[in-house]
C-alpha positions as CSV (number, residue, x, y, z in Angstrom):
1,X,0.0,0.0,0.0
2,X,3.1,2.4,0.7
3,X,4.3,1.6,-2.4
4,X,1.7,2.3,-4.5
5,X,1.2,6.4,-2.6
6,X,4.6,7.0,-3.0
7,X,4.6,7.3,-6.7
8,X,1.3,9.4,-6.4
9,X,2.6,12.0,-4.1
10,X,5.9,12.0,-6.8
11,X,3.6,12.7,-9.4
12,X,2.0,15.8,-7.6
13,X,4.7,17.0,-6.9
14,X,6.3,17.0,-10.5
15,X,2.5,18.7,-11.0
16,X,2.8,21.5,-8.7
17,X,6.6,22.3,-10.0
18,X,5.5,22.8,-13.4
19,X,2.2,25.1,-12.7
20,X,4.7,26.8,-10.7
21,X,7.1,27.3,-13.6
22,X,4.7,27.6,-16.2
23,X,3.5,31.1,-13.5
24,X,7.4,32.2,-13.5
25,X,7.8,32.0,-17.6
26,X,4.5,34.0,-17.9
27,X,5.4,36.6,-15.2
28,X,8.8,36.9,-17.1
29,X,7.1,36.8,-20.6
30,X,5.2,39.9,-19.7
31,X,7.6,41.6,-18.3
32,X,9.9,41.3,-20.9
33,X,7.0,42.1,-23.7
34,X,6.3,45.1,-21.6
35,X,9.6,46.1,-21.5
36,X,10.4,49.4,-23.2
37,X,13.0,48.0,-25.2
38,X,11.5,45.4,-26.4
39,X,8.3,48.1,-27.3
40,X,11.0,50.0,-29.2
41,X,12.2,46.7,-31.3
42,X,8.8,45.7,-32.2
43,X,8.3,49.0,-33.1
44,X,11.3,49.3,-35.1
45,X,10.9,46.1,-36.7
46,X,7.5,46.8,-38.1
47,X,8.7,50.6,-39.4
48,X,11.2,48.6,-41.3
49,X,8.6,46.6,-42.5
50,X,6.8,49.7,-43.7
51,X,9.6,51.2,-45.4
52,X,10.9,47.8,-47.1
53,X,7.1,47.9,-49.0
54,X,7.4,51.9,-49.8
55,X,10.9,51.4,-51.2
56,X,9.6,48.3,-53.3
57,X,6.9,50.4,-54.8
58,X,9.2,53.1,-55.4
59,X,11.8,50.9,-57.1
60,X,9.2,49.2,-59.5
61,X,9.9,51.5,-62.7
62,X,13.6,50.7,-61.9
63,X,12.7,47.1,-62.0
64,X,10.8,47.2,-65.0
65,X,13.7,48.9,-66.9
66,X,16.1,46.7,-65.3
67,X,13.8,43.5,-67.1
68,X,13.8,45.3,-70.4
69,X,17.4,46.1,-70.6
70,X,18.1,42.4,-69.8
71,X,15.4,41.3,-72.7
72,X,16.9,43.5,-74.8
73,X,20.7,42.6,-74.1
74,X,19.1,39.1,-74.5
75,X,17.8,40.0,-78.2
76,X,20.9,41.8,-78.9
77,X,22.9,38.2,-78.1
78,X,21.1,36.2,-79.5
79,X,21.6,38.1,-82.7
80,X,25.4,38.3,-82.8
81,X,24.9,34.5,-82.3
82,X,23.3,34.3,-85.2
83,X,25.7,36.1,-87.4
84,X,28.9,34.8,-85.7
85,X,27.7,31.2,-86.3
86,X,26.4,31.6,-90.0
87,X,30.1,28.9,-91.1
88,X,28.7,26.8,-88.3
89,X,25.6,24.8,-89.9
90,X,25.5,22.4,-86.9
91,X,25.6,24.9,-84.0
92,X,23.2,24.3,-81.7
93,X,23.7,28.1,-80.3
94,X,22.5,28.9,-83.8
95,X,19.3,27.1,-83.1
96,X,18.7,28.1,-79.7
97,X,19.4,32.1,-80.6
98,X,16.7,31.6,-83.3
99,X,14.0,30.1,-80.6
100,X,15.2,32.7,-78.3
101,X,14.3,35.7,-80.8
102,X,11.1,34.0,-81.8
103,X,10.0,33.3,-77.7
104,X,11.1,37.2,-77.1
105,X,8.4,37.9,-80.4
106,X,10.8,39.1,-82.6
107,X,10.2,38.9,-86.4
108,X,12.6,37.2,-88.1
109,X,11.5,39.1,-91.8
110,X,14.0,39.0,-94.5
111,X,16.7,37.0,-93.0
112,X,19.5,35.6,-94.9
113,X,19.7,32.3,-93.3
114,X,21.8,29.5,-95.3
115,X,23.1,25.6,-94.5
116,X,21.9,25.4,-91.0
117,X,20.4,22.5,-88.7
118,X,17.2,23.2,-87.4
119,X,16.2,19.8,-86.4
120,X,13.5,19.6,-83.5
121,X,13.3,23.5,-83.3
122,X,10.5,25.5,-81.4
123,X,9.3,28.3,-83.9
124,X,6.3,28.3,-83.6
125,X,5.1,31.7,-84.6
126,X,8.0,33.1,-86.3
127,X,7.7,35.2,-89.2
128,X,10.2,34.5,-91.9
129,X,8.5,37.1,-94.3
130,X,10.6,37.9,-97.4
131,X,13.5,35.8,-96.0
132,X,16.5,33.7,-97.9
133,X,16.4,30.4,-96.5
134,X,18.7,28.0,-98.2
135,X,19.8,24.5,-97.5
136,X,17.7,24.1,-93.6
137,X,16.9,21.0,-92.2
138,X,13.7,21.6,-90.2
139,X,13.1,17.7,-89.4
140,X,10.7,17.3,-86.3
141,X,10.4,21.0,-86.1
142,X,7.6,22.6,-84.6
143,X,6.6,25.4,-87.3
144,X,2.7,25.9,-86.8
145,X,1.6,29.3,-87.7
146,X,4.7,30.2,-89.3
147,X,4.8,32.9,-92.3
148,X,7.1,32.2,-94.5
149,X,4.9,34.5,-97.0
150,X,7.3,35.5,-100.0
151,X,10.1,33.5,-99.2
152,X,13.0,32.4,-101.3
153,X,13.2,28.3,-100.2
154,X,15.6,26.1,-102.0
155,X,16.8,23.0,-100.6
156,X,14.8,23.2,-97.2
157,X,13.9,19.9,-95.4
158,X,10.5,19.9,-93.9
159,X,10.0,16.6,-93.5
160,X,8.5,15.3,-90.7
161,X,7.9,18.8,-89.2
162,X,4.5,20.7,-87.6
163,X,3.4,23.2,-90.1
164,X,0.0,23.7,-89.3
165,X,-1.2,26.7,-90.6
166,X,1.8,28.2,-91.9
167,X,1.6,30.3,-94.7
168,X,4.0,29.9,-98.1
169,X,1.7,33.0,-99.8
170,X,3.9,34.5,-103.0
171,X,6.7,32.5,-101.7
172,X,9.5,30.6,-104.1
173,X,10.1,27.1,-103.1
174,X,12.2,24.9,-104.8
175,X,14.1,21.5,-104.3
176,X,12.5,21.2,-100.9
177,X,11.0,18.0,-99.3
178,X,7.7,18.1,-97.1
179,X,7.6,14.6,-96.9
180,X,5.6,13.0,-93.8
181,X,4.2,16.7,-93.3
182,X,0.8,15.7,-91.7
183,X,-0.6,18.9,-92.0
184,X,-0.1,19.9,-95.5
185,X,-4.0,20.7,-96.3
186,X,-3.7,23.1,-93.9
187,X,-0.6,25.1,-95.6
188,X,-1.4,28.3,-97.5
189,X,0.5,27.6,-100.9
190,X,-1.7,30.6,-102.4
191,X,0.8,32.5,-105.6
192,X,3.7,30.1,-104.3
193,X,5.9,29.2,-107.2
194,X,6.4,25.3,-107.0
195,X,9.4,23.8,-108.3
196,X,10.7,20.6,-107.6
197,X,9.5,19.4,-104.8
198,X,8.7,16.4,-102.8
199,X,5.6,15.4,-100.6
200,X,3.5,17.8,-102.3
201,X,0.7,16.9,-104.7
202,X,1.4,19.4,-107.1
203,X,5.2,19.0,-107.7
204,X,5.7,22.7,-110.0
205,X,3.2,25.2,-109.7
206,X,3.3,28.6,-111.7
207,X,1.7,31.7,-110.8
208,X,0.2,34.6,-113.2
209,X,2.4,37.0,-115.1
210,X,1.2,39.8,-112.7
211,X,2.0,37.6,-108.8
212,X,5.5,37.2,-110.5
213,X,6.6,40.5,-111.0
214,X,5.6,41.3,-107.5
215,X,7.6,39.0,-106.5
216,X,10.6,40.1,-108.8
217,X,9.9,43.9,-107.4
218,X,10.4,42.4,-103.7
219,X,13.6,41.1,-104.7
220,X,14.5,44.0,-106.7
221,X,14.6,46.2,-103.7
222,X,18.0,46.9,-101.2
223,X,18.3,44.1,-98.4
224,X,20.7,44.3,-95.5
225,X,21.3,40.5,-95.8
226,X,22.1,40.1,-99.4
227,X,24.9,41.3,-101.5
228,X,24.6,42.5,-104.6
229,X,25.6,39.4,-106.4
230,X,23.4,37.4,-104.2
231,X,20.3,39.4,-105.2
232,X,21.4,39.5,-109.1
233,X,21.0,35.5,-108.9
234,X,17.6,35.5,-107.3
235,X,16.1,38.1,-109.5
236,X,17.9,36.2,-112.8
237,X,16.1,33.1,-111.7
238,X,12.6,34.8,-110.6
239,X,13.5,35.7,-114.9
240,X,13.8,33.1,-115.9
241,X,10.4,31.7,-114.1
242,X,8.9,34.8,-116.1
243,X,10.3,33.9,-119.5
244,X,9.3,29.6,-119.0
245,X,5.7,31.3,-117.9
């Protein structure tokens, strides 16, 4: 019977020293909350609160013009890329400036772009208006909604690529393959010039006397891609299309 009260009275005893305590920690809490000091601290701490959110308001036109300078240092790269890598047909940097500039919405219009591997690319969206684009392998590339409207295409492989919607409109397109191109009802081919090609149903298509001399005067006009002699070859051949026609 001894035995069995002796643990008991332990037990209210370990009780009574812990109310006790738990008295002592709130007396000392409260004193030390309503300590001046520690008034000041809080009230410090929440003034720097206050001022962190006025100077983050403040600093958002700096911020914004930080993000564009970046987006524009990006652009700016990613062009020099581009030109720096032009005897590099198998640069992946190549490939990755191009997505870069078509992700950051930049057109891509009249381009000289020759012997480059463009396998698997993201471009969806680009605009390749009036560009040179010779000798590209666009295998597995995703190209929906891409205007290539009055481009010069020789020797581009589309094969296997996404071209939903894009648009060939007044374009030239010779010796190029669209073989395995799912999507080719959906392509705009509308006063394309046809020449050689494989995968499409019509394999030469010629326009009207009129569509080809617009597309001559397009040619016909300065570019900041092509030289002289480059331009004097396209325009000789868009000639001799005139003279066949």
């Amino acid at each position: 019977m001894l035995r069995s009260i002796a643990p008991l009275k332990n037990n209210i005893w370990i009780i009574r020293y812990l109310a006790k305590l738990k008295n002592h920690l709130k007396k000392y809490a409260d004193f030390v909350e309503s300590h001046p000091l520690i008034r000041l601290l809080d009230s410090i701490s929440k003034l720097g609160i206050v001022f962190a959110a006025i100077f983050w308001i403040l600093e958002i036109d700096d911020r914004k013009e930080e993000r564009e300078n970046l987006r524009k240092q990006r652009i700016y790269r990613a062009w020099e890329i581009i030109t720096f890598t032009e005897l590099m047909p198998s640069s992946h940097a190549r490939k990755s400036a191009l997505e870069d500039l078509v992700k950051s919405k930049q057109k891509l219009d009249g381009i000289d772009l020759r012997i480059a591997n463009l396998d698997d690319a993201n471009l969806a969206g680009a605009s390749f208006s009036r560009s040179v684009l010779n000798n590209i392998s666009f295998i597995d590339a995703n190209l929906q909604n891409v205007n290539f409207d009055y481009c010069f295409l020789d020797e581009v492989d589309f094969s296997n690529s996404n071209l939903k919607d894009a648009s060939f409109k007044g374009a030239v397109i010779k010796n190029s393959s669209f073989t395995s191109v799912k999507t080719i009802n959906s392509l705009n081919f509308s006063k394309a010039i046809l020449l050689n090609n494989t995968g499409l149903k019509v394999k030469s298509k010629l326009v009207d006397s009129v569509t080809l001399k617009k597309i001559k005067s397009i040619w016909e006009k300065p570019s900041d891609y092509l030289d002289d002699e480059e331009l004097r070859n396209i325009i000789i051949e868009i000639d001799s299309i005139l003279e066949f026609n």
